[in-house]
C-alpha positions as CSV (number, residue, x, y, z in Angstrom):
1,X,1.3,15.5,15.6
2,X,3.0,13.4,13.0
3,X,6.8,13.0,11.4
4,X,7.5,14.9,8.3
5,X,9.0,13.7,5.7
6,X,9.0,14.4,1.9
7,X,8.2,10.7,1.1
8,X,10.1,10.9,-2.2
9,X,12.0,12.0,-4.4
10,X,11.4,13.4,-8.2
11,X,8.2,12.6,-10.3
12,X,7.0,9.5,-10.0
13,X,5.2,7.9,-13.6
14,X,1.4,8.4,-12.0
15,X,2.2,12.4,-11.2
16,X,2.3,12.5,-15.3
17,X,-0.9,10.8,-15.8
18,X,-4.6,12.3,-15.8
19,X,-7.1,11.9,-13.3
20,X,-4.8,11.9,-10.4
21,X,-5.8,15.5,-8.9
22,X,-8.9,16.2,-7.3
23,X,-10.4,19.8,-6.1
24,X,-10.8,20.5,-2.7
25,X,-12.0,23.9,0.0
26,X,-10.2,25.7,1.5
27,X,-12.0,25.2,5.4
28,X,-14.4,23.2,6.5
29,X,-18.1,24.2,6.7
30,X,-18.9,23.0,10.4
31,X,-16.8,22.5,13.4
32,X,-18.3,19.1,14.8
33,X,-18.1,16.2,12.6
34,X,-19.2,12.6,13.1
35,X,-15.5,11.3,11.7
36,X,-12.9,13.0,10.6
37,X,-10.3,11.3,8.5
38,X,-6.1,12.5,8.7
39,X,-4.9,12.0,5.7
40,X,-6.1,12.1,1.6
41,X,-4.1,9.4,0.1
42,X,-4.9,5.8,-0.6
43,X,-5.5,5.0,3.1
44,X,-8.0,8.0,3.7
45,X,-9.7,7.2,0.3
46,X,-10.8,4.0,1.4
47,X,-11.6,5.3,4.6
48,X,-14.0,7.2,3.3
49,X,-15.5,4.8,1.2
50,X,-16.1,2.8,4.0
51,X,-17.9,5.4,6.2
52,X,-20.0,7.6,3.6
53,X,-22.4,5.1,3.0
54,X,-23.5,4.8,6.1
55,X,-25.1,8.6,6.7
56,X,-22.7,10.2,8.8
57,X,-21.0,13.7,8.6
58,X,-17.1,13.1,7.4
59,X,-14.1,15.7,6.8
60,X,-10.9,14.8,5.9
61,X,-7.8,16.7,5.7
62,X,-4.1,17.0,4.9
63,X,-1.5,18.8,5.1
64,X,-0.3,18.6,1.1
65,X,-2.9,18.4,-1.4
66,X,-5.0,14.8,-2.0
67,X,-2.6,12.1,-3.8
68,X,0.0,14.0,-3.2
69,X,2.6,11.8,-0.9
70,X,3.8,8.6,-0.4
71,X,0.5,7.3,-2.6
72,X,1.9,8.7,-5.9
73,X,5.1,6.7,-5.0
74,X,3.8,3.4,-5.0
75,X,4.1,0.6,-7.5
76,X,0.5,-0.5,-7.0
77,X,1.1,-4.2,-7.1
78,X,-1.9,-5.2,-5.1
79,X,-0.9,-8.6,-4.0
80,X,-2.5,-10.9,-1.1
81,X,1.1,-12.4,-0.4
82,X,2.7,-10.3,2.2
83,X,6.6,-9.5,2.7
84,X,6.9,-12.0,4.9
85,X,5.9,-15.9,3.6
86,X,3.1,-17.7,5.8
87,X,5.2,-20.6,6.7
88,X,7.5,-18.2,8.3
89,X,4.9,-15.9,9.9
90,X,3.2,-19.1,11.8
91,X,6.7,-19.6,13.7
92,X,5.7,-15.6,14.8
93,X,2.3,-15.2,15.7
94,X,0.7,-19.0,15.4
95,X,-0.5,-21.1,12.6
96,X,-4.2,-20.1,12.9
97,X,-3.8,-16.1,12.7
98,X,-1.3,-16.6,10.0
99,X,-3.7,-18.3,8.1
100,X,-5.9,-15.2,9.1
101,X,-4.0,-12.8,8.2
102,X,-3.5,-14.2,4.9
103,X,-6.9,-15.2,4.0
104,X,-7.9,-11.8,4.9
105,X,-5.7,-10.0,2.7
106,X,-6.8,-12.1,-0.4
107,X,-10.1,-11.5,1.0
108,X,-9.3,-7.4,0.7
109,X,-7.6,-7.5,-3.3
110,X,-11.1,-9.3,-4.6
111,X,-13.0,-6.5,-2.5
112,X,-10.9,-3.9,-3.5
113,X,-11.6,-5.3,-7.5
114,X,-15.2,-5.1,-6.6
115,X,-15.0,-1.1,-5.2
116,X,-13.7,-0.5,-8.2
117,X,-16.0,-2.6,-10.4
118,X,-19.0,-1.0,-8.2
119,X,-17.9,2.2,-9.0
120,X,-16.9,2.0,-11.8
121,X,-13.0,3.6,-11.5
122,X,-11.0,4.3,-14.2
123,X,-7.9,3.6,-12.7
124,X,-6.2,1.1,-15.3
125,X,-7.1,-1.5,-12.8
126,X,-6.4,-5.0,-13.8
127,X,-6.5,-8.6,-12.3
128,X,-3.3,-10.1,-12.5
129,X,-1.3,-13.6,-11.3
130,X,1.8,-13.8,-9.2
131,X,5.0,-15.3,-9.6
132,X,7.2,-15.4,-6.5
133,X,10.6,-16.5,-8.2
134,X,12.6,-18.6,-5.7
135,X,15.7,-16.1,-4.5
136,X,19.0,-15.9,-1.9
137,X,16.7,-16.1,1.0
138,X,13.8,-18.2,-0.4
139,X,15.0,-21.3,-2.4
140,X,12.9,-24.4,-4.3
141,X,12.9,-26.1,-0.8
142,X,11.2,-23.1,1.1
143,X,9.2,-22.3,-1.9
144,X,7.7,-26.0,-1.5
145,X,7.1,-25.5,2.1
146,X,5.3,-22.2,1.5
147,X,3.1,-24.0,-0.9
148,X,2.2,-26.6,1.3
149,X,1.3,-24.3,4.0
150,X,-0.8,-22.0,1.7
151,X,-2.6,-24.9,0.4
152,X,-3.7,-25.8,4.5
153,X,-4.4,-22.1,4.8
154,X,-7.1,-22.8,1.3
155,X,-5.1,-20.5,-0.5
156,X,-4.6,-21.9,-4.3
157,X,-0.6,-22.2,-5.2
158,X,1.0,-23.6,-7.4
159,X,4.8,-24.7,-7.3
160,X,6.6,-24.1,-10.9
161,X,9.9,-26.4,-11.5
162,X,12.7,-25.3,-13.0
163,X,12.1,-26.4,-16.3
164,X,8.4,-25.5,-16.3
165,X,9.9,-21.9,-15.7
166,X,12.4,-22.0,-18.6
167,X,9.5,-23.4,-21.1
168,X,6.7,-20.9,-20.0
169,X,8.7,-18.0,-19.2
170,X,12.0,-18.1,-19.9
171,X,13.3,-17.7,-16.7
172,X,15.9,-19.4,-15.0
173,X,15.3,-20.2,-11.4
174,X,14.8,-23.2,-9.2
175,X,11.6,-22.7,-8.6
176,X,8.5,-20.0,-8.5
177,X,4.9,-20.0,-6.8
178,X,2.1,-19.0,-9.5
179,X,-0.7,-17.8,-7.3
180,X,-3.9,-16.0,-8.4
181,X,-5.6,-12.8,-6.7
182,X,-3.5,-10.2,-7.6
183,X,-4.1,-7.2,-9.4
184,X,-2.5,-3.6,-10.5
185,X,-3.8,0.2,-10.7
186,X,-2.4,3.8,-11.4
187,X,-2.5,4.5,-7.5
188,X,-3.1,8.3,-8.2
189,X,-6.1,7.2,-10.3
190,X,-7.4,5.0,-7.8
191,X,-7.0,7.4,-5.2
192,X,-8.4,10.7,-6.8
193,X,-11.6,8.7,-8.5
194,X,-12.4,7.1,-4.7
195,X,-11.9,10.3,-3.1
196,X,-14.4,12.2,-5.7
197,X,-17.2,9.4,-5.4
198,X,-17.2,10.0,-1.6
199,X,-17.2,13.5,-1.7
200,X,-20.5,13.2,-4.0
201,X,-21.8,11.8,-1.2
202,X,-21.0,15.1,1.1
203,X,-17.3,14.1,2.0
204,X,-15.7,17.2,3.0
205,X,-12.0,17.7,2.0
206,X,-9.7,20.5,3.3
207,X,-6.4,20.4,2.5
208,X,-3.4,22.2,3.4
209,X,-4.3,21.7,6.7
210,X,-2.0,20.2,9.4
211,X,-3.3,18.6,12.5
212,X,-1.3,20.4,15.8
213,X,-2.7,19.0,18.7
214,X,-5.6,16.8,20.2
215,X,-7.4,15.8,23.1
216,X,-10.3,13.4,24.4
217,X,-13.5,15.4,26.0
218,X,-15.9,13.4,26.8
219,X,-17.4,11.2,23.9
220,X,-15.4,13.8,21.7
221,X,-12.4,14.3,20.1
222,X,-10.9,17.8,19.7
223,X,-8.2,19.0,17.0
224,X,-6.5,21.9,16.4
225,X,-5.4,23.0,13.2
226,X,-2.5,25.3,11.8
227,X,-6.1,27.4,10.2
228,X,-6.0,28.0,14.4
229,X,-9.8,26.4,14.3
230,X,-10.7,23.8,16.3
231,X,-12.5,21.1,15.4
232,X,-14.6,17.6,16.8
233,X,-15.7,14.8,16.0
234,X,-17.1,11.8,17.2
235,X,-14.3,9.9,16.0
236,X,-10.9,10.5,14.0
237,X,-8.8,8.1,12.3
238,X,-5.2,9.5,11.2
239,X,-4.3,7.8,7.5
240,X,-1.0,9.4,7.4
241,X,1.0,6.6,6.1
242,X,4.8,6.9,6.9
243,X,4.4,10.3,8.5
244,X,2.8,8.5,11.7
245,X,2.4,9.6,14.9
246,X,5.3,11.0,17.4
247,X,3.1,9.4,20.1
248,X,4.1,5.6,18.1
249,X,7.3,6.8,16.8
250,X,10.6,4.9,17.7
251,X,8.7,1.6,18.8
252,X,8.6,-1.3,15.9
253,X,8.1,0.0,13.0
254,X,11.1,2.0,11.3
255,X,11.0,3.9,8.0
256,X,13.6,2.9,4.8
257,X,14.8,3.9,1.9
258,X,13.2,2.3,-1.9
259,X,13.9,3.2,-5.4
260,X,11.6,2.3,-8.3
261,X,11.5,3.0,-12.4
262,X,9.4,2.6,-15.2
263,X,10.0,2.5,-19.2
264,X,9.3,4.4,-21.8
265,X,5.5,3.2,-23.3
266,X,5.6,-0.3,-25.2
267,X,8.5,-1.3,-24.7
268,X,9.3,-5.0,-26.1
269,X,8.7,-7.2,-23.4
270,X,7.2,-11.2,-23.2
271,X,3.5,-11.6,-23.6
272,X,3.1,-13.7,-20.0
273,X,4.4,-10.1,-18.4
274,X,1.1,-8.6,-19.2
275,X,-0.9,-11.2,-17.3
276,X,1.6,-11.2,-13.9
277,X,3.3,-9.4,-10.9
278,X,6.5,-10.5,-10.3
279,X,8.5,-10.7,-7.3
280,X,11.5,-12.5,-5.6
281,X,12.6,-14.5,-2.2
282,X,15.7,-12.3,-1.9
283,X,16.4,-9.2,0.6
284,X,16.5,-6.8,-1.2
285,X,14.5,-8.6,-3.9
286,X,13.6,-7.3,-7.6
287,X,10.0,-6.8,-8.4
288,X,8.6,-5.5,-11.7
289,X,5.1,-5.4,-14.1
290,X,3.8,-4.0,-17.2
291,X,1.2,-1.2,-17.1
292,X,-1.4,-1.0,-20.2
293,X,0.2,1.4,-22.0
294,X,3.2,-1.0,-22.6
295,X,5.9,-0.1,-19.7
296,X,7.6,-1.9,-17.7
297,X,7.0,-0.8,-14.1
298,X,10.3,-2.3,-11.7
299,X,11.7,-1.6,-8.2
300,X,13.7,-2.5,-5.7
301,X,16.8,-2.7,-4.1
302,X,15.8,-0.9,-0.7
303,X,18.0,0.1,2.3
304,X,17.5,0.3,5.9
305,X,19.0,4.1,5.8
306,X,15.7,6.3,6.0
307,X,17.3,9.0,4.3
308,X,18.5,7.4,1.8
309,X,16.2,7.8,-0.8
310,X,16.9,12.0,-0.8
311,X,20.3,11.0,-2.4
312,X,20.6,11.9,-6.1
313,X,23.9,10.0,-7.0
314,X,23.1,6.9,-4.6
315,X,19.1,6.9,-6.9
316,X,21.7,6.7,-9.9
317,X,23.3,3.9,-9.6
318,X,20.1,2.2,-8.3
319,X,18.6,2.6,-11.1
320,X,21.6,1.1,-12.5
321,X,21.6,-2.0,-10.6
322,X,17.5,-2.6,-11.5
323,X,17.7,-1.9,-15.0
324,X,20.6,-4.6,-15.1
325,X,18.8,-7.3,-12.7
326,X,15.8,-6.9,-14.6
327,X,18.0,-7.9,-17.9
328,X,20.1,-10.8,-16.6
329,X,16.5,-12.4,-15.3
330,X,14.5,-11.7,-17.9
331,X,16.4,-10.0,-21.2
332,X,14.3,-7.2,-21.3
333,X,16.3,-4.0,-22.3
334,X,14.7,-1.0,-21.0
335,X,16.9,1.5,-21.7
336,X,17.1,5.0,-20.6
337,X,13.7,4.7,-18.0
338,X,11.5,7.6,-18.6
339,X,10.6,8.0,-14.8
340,X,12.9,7.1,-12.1
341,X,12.3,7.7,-8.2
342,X,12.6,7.1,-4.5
343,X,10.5,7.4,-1.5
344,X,10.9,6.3,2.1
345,X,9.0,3.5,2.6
346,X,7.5,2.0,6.1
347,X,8.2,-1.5,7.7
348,X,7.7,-4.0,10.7
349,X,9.4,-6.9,12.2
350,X,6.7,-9.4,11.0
351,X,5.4,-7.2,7.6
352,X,2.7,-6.5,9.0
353,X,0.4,-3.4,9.1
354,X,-0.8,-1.9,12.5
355,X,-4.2,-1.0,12.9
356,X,-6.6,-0.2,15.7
357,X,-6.6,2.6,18.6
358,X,-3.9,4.8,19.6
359,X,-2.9,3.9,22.6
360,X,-4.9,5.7,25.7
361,X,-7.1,7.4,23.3
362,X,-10.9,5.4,23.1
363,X,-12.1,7.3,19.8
364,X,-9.0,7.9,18.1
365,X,-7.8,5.4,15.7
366,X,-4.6,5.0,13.2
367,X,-4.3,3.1,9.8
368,X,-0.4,2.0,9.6
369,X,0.0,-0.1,6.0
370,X,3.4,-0.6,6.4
371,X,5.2,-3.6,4.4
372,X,5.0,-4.4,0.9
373,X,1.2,-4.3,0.6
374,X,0.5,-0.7,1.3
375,X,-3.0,-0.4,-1.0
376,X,-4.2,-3.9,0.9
377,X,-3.8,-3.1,4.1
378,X,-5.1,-0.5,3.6
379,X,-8.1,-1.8,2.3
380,X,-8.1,-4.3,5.6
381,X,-7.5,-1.2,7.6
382,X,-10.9,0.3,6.2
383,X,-13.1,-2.5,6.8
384,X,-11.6,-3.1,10.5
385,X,-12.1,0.7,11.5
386,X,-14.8,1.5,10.1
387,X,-16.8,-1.3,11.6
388,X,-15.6,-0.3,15.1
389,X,-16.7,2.9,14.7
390,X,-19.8,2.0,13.8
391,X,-19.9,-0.3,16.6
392,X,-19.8,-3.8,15.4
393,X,-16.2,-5.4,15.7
394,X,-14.8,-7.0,13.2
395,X,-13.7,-11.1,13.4
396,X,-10.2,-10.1,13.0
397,X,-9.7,-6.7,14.4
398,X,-6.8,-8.4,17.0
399,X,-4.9,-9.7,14.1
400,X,-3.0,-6.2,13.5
401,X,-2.4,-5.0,16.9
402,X,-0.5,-1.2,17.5
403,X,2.5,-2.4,19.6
């Protein structure tokens, strides 16, 4: 039903921290479900969040173990800027659902604070700033623009000058955006400790299970499943991230290659790094943070080969190249990195996700958080499927169409 792919490559820094690993059974107890969710990453966790509340029967089930793909991969800045700057996305799709799609994305990093605030997650979640230094693609002049069209949007900006840059931080570019509503996580964390509190509520999770086939009856859904059981549901919503569906395969969205590192634990870095995500205007462009335990988290440099990442020699000299651009920007040595890795890593025309039915399927839905913003969208994907499948649309459900 869905691509394969290993999703990366070596251990990533969260597959050595605790709390990343949750239990699961090995079949489910029923064969008729109200929802059952594809998928036990980041994307199914909130899922799930989203839908146990609300007294309804919900499996889920993967084909690897929970947290166990392209989630452990991720860098987990949790930004509301997306890949693609909102001046440049009104020439796209039009002023207003810009504006939408980016208010509803800082909208889903302050909900996504207040999940884990609710329930209280230890996940080594912080609130963080932005700075989006000025690059090859996006210079001071752009940077302005962007400001300018955040500030209409009622998103708060502020443009930084090249000097301000040197005195606060020491870096030297023409420009920067400081923004707020930005945070970090340990993904795996995040994940696991979402996934438990739902199962608490009488989530069930199978794993090792691998969806092969499914069909529309009715008002039901059927799948099969390589256990050779078939099961129903009311609904199912496939949270398979970059493994997506055959059926959508080969149309917009295209899979590529990213490398990312982190240090070994505190490592000497500038104080302002603890309190910001930082990215750049450039393609590829450099971005990098500091985790709580004093490393300095950086990736980068990705390629539109979607194999590329399986190559050991070619992950080399990627690291390389970061370790150095980190350097020259910012003087940080890091050294020999204690984790280095590689995943493939999913992405669309206008950076933006895709969300909402599969096409000619009525109760069959599909989460696709591709872009740079993989643990929002997801969280935007959560809210806008769960509310149509409890029957009340959501304002902004046509802002992410499947095309």
């Amino acid at each position: 039903m869905t691509r394969r792919h290993a999703l990366r490559r070596d251990l990533p820094l969260w597959a050595s921290t605790p709390g990343g690993s949750i239990r699961t059974q090995g079949k489910s107890r029923r064969s008729h479900y109200d929802v059952i969710i594809v998928g036990a990453g980041i994307s199914g966790a909130l899922m799930s969040h989203a839908l146990v509340e609300k007294n309804l029967r919900v499996l889920m089930v993967d084909r690897r173990r929970p947290v166990r793909g392209s989630t452990l991969a991720s860098t987990a800045m949790i930004q509301h800027e997306i890949d693609t700057p909102l001046h440049v996305l009104q020439k796209s799709i039009g002023v207003r659902n810009a504006q939408r799609v980016w208010q509803r994305s800082a909208t889903s990093v302050e909900q996504l604070g207040q999940i884990v605030r609710d329930l209280d997650l230890k996940c080594a979640f912080q609130a963080k700033k932005s700075l989006f230094l000025a690059g090859e693609d996006y210079g001071s002049r752009a940077l302005r623009t962007e400001v300018e069209a955040r500030k209409a949007a009622g998103l708060s900006a502020n443009l930084l000058s090249a000097e301000v840059l040197r005195e606060r931080f020491a870096l030297c570019r023409t420009a920067a955006i400081e923004s707020a509503i930005s945070a970090s996580a340990n993904p795996a964390q995040l994940s696991a400790a979402i996934l438990r509190n739902a199962k608490k509520k009488g989530m069930e999770i199978v794993s090792d299970v691998e969806i092969k086939d499914i069909k529309e009856f009715d008002e039901n859904v059927v799948l099969s499943t390589s256990q050779a059981v078939l099961l129903s549901a009311r609904a199912v919503v496939f949270c398979t991230g970059y493994e997506f569906l055959k059926v959508l395969a080969h149309k917009s969205q295209r899979v590529v290659s990213t490398w990312a590192l982190a240090s070994r634990p505190r490592l000497k870095r500038p104080e302002w790094l603890d309190e910001y995500v930082v990215w750049e205007g450039s393609d590829p462009y450099l971005y990098f943070r500091s985790t709580p335990d004093g490393r300095v988290l950086l990736g980068g440099e990705d390629e539109d080969i979607e194999d590329a990442y399986k190559d050991e020699r070619k992950r080399a000299r990627k690291t390389k190249i970061l370790v150095e651009k980190l350097a020259d920007l910012t003087g940080i040595s890091i050294g020999k990195p204690d984790f280095e890795w590689s995943a493939a890593f999913g992405v669309t025309p206008s950076g933006l996700p895709m969300i909402g039915r599969v096409p000619h399927m009525r109760n069959v839905f599909t989460a696709m958080g591709f872009g740079g913003n993989g643990i929002t969208f997801s969280q935007i994907a959560a809210a806008l499927i769960s509310s149509e499948i409890l029957g009340h649309r959501d304002a902004d459900w046509d802002l992410f169409p499947i095309s």
